[in-house]
C-alpha positions in Angstrom: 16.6 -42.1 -9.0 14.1 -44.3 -7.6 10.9 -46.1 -9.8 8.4 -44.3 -8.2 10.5 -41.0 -9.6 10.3 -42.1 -13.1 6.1 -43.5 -13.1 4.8 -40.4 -11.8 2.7 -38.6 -14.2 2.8 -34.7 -14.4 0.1 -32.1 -15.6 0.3 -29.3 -17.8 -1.4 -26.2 -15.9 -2.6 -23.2 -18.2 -0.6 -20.1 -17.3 -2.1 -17.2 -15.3 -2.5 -14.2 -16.8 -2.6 -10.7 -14.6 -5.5 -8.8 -15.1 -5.0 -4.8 -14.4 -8.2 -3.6 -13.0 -8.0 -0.6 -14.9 -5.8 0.4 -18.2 -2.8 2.1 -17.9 -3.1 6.2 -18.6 -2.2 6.6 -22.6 -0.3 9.9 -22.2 1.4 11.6 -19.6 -1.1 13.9 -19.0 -3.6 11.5 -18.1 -1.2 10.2 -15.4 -0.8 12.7 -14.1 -4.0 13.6 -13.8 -4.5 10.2 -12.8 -1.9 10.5 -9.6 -3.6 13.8 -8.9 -6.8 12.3 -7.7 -5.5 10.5 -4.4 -6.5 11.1 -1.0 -5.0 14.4 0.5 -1.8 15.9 0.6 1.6 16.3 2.5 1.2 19.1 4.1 -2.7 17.7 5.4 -0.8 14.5 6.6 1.9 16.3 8.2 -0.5 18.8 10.4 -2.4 16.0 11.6 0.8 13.9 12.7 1.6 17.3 14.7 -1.5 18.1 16.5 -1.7 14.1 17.2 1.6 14.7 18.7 0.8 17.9 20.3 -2.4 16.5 22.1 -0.2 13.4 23.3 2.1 15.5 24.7 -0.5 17.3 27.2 -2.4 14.0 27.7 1.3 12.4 28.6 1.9 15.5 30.9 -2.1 15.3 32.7 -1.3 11.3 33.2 2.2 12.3 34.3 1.7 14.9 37.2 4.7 16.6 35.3 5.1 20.7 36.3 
């Protein structure tokens, strides 16, 4: 080890503590009411991914000069 190893100094840092924005649900009731209150559903997500693809399709075929 060199001597500049062994005359460094070193600092204690406090530890970082996580704060959770909100508390965690008490029961599980309240989680799952909790989960229930996201954005919409499966089945919303899934018909919008197939009329997205759907209108790609005929803009793909107009671009295309397909038959």
């Amino acid at each position: 080890m060199s001597d500049d190893a062994s005359t460094q100094s070193t600092q204690d840092l406090p530890a970082v503590e996580a704060e959770s924005p909100q508390p965690a649900p008490r029961s599980p009731l309240e989680a799952q009411r909790a989960g229930e209150s996201g954005g919409p559903g499966p089945e919303v997500l899934v018909g919008g991914a197939f009329v997205g693809g759907f209108v790609l399709a005929k803009l793909l075929k107009r671009l295309g000069g397909g038959d």
